[in-house]
C-alpha positions as CSV (number, residue, x, y, z in Angstrom):
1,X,0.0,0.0,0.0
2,X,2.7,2.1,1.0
3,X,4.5,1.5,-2.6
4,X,1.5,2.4,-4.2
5,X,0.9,5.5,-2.5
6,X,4.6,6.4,-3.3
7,X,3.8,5.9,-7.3
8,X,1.0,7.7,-7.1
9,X,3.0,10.6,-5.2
10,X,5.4,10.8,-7.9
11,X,2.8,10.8,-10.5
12,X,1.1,14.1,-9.4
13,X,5.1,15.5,-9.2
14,X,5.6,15.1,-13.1
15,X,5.9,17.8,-15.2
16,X,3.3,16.7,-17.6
17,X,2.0,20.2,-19.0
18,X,2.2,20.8,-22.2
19,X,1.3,23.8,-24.5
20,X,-0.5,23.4,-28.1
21,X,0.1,26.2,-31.1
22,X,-2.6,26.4,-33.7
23,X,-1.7,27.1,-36.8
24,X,-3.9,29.2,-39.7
25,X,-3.9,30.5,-42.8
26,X,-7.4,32.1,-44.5
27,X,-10.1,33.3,-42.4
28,X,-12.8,33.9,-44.9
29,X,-15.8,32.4,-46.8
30,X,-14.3,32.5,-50.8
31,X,-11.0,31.0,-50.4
32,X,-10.1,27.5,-50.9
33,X,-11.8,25.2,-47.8
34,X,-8.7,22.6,-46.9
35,X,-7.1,25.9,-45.4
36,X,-9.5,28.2,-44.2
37,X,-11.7,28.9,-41.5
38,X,-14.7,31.5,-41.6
39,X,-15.0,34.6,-39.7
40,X,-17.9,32.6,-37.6
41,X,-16.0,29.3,-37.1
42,X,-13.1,31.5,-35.9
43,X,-14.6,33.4,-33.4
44,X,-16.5,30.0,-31.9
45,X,-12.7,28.9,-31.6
46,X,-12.0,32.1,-30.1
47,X,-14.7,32.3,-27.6
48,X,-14.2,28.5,-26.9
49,X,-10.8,29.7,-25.7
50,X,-12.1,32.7,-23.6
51,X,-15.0,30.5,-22.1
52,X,-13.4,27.7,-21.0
53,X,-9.9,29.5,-19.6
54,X,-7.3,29.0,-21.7
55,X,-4.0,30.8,-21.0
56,X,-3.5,32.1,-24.9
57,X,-0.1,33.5,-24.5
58,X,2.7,35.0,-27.5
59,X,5.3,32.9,-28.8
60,X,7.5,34.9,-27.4
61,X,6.3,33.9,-24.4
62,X,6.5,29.9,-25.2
63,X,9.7,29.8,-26.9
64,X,11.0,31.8,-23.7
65,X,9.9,29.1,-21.2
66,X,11.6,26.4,-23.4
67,X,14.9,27.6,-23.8
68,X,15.2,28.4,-20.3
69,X,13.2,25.7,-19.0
70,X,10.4,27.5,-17.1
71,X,7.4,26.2,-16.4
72,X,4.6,25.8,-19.3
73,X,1.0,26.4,-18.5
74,X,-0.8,23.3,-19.8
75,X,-3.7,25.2,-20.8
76,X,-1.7,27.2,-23.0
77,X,-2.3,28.4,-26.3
78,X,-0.7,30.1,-29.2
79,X,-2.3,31.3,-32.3
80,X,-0.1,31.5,-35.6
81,X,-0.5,32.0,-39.6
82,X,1.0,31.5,-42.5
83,X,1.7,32.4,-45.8
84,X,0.7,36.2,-45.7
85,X,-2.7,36.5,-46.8
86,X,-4.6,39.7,-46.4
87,X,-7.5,38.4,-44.8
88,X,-5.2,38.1,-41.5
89,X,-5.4,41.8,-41.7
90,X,-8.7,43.0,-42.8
91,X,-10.5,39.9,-40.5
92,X,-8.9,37.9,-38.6
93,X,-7.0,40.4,-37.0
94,X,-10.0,42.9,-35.6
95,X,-11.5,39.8,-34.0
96,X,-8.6,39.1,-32.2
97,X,-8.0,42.6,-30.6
98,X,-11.4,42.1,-30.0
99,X,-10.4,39.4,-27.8
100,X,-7.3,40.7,-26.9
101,X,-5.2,38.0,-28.0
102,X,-1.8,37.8,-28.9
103,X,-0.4,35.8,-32.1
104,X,2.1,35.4,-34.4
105,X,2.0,36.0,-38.6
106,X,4.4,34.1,-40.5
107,X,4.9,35.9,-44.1
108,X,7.3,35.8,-46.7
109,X,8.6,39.4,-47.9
110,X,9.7,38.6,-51.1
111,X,5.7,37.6,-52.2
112,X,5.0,40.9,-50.8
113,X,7.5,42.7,-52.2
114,X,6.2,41.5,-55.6
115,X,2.9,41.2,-54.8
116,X,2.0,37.6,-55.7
117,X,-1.5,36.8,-54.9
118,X,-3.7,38.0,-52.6
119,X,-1.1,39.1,-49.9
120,X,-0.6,42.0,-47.3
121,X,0.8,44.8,-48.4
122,X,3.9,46.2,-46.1
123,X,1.7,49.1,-44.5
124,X,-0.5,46.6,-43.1
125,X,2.4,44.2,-41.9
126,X,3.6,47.7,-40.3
127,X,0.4,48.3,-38.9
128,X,-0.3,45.1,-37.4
129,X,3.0,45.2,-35.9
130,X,2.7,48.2,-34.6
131,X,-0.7,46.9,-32.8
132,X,1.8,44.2,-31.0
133,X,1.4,40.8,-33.5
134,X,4.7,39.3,-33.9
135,X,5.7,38.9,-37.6
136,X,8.5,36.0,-38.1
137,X,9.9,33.9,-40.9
138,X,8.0,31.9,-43.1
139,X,10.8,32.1,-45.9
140,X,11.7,34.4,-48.7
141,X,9.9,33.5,-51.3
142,X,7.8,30.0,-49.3
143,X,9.7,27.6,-51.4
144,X,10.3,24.1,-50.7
145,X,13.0,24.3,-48.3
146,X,13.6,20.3,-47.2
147,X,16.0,19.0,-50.0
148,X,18.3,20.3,-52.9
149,X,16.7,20.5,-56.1
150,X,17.4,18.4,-58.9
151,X,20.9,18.7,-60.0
152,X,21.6,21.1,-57.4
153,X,24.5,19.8,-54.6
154,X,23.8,19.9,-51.1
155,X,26.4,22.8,-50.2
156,X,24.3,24.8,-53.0
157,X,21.0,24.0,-51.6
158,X,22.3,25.3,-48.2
159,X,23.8,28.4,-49.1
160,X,20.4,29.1,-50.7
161,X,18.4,28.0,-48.2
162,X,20.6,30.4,-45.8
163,X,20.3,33.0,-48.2
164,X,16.2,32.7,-48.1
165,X,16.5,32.6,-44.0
166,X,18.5,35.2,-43.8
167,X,16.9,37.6,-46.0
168,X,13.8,37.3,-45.1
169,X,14.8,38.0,-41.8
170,X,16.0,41.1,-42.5
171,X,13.4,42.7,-44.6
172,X,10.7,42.0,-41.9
173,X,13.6,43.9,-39.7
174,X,13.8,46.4,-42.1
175,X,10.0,46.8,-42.7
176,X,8.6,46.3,-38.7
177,X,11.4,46.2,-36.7
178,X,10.8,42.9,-35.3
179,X,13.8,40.0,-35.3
180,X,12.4,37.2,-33.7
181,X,14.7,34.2,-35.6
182,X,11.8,31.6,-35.5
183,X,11.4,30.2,-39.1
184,X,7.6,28.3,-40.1
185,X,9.4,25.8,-42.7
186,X,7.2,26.6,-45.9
187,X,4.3,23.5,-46.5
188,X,5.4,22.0,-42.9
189,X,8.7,20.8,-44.6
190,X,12.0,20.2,-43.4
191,X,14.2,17.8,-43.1
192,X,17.9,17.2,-40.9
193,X,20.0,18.7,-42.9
194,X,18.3,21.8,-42.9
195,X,17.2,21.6,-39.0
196,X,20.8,21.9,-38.6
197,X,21.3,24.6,-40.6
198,X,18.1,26.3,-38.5
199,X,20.1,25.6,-35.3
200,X,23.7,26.9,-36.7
201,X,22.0,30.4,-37.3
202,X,20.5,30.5,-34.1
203,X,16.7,30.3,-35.4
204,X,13.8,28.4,-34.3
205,X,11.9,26.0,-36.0
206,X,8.5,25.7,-36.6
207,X,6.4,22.9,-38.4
208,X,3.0,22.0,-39.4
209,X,3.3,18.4,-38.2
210,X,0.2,18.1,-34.8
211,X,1.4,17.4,-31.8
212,X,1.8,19.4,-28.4
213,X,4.5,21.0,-26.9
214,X,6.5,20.4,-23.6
215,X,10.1,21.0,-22.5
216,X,11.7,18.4,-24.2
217,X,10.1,19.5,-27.4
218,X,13.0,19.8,-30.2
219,X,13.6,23.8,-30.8
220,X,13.9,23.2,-34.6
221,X,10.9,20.7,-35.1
222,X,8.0,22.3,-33.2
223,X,4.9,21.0,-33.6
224,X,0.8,22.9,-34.4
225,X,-2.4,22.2,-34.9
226,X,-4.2,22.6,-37.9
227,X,-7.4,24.6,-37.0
228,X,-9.1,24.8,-40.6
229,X,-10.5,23.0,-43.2
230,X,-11.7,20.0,-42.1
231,X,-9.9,20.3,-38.8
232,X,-11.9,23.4,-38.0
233,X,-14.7,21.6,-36.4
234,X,-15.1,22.7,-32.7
235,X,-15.6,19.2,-31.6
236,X,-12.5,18.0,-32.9
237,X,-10.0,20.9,-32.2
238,X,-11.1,21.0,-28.3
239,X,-9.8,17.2,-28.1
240,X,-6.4,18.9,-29.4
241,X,-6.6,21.0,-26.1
242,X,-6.0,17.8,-23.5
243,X,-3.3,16.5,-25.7
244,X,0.5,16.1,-24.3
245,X,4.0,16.1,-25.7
246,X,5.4,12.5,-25.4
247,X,8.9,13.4,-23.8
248,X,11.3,12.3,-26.5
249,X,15.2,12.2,-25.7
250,X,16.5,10.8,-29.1
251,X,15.2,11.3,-33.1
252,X,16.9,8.1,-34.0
253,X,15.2,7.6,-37.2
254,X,12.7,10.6,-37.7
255,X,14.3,12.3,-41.1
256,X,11.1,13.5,-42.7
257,X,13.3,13.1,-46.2
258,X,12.6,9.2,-46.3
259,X,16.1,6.8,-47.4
260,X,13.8,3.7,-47.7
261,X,9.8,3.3,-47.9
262,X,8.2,2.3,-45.9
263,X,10.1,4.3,-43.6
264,X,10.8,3.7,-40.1
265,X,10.5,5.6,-37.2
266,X,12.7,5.3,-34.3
267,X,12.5,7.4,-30.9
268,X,14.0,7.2,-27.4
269,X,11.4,8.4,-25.3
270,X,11.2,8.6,-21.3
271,X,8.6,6.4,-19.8
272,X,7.0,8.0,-16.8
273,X,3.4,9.5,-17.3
274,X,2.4,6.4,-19.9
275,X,2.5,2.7,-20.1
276,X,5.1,1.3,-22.9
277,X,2.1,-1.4,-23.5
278,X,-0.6,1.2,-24.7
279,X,1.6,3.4,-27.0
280,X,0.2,2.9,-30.4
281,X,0.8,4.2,-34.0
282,X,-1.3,4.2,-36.7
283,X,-0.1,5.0,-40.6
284,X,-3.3,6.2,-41.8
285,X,-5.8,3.4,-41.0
286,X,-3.2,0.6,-40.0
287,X,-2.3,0.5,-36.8
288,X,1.6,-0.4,-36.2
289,X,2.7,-2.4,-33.1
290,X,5.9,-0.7,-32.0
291,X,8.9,-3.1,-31.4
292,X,10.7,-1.8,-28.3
293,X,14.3,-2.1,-28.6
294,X,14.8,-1.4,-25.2
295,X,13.5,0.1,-22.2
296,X,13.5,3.4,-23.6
297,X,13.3,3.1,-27.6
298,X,11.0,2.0,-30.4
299,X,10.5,1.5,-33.3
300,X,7.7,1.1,-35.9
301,X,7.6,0.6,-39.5
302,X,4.0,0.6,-42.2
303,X,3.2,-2.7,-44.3
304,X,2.8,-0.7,-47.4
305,X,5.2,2.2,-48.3
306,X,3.5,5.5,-47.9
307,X,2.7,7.7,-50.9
308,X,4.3,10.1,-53.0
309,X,4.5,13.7,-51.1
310,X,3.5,14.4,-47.6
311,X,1.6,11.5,-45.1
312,X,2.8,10.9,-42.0
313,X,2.4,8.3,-38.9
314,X,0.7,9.1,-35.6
315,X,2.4,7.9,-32.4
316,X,-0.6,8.1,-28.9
317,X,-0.9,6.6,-25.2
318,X,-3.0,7.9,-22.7
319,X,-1.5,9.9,-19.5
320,X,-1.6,8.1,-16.4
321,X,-1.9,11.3,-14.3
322,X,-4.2,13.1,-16.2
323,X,-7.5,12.0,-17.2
324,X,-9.0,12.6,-20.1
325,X,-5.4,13.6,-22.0
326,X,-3.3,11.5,-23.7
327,X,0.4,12.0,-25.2
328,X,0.4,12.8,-29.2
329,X,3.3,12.9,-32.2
330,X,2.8,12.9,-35.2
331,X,6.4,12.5,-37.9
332,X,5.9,14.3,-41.4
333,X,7.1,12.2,-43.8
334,X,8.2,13.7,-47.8
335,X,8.5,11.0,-50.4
């Protein structure tokens, strides 16, 4: 009895919060569905947020507590877009100074600069930052950053790939003032070659792969949500809210370039808020048994190989301390 009081002691000690970052792109009613939300459908997210007490707090604020190990709120939210669209100016953003939020817009200058598509303009950027959003990286000119080119050699491919990091950075200096170093990999791609080059120039990286966030979360692999499309449902997304980072301590075999296919995913993990026996994967509809290698790694690998582009497998066990939540990851792969 005594034992068992002891585990269950220890249990309620673990750091087991977690923080979740959402991840938009159109809020609007005549742009293409898989990536948009509507003005209504936002503000029910919004107010969802308000109403039931979550802590929606800057990134600043996040990638603050991870780098210096602080505490993270696990009702904590972040709210983030991509790819520059004007309706993050003209809608989404009056509805959140309505609610007072803070958030984050990811853009890339040189589609501004040019003007390709239906994109902010640079007094609006300015303005917007002026009203205190954050604007960071999402590229120069959101190109597929993850692997050279055809013909092209790696030590090309990474001096351009620096080239695109670093000038983008320094037009949304030039043009707001802000000089955050966090980069939102174009499409959700990357790969380890160029995670390393993120970490040798001191930047932050940002994915679209779901999953929360907790201190061991990798700095140049960070995980959102989706939050349109067909992920915009209410319903769905709150489930998102009571989901955990698993604590991983090694990406073994987690290049999001595949080498083989079906590829196979390896992590060391720490064991402490979940049972080994109820981690599961799935890759799609199959779900894969992992082989534990030892008392702290896995591994699990599809029956079919996966298809051309983007798919992805998605790694879950439910958290013994915390009812109702359970431990997510999800690893991008690019064929």
């Amino acid at each position: 009895m005594r034992v068992f009081l002891l585990f269950v002691l220890l249990l309620w000690q673990l750091p087991v919060s977690a923080a979740v970052m959402l991840i938009y792109h159109h809020v609007a009613e005549d742009t293409p569905r898989v990536s948009s939300v509507t003005p209504a459908e936002f503000r029910e997210h919004l107010r969802y947020l308000r109403d039931n007490n979550f802590q929606v707090i800057g990134l600043d604020v996040l990638i603050d507590q991870l780098k210096t190990g602080q505490p993270i709120a696990d009702n904590a939210v972040v709210i983030t877009f991509d790819d520059s669209y004007e309706n993050n100016f003209t809608t989404a953003h009056p509805i959140l100074q309505e609610f007072g939020f803070p958030y984050t817009i990811f853009i890339s200058p040189g589609a501004i600069d040019e003007r390709v598509g239906p994109v902010l303009s640079w007094p609006q950027v300015k303005q917007m930052a002026d009203d205190g959003v954050l604007v960071a990286n999402h590229a120069m000119w959101h190109e597929h950053m993850a692997r050279p080119e055809q013909g092209e050699s790696e030590a090309d491919w990474l001096k351009r790939m620096q080239q695109s990091i670093l000038q983008a950075e320094q037009r949304i200096k030039e043009e707001t003032g802000q000089s955050h170093q966090w980069l939102a990999y174009p499409y959700g791609e990357f790969s380890d070659a160029l995670e390393a080059l993120v970490s040798k120039l001191g930047f932050i990286g940002i994915g679209q792969q779901s999953g929360a966030i907790g201190p061991l979360t990798k700095l140049t692999r960070i995980p959102r949500y989706p939050a349109a499309g067909q992920y915009a449902d209410l319903k769905d997304l709150s489930q998102k809210f009571r989901t955990l980072a698993f604590p991983i301590t090694g990406y073994l075999a987690a290049n999001q370039v595949i080498s083989s296919n079906p590829p196979v995913l390896r992590l060391e993990v720490k064991i402490e808020d979940f049972k080994a026996e109820q981690l599961r994967c799935y890759a799609g509809s199959e779900v894969l048994e992992p082989t534990w290698l030892n008392a702290s790694t896995f591994e699990v690998k599809a029956s079919k190989p996966v298809n051309r582009g983007r798919s992805r497998y998605n790694c879950t066990a439910p958290s013994l301390s915390k009812r109702g939540y359970f431990y997510w990851y999800s690893q991008p792969w690019l064929n």
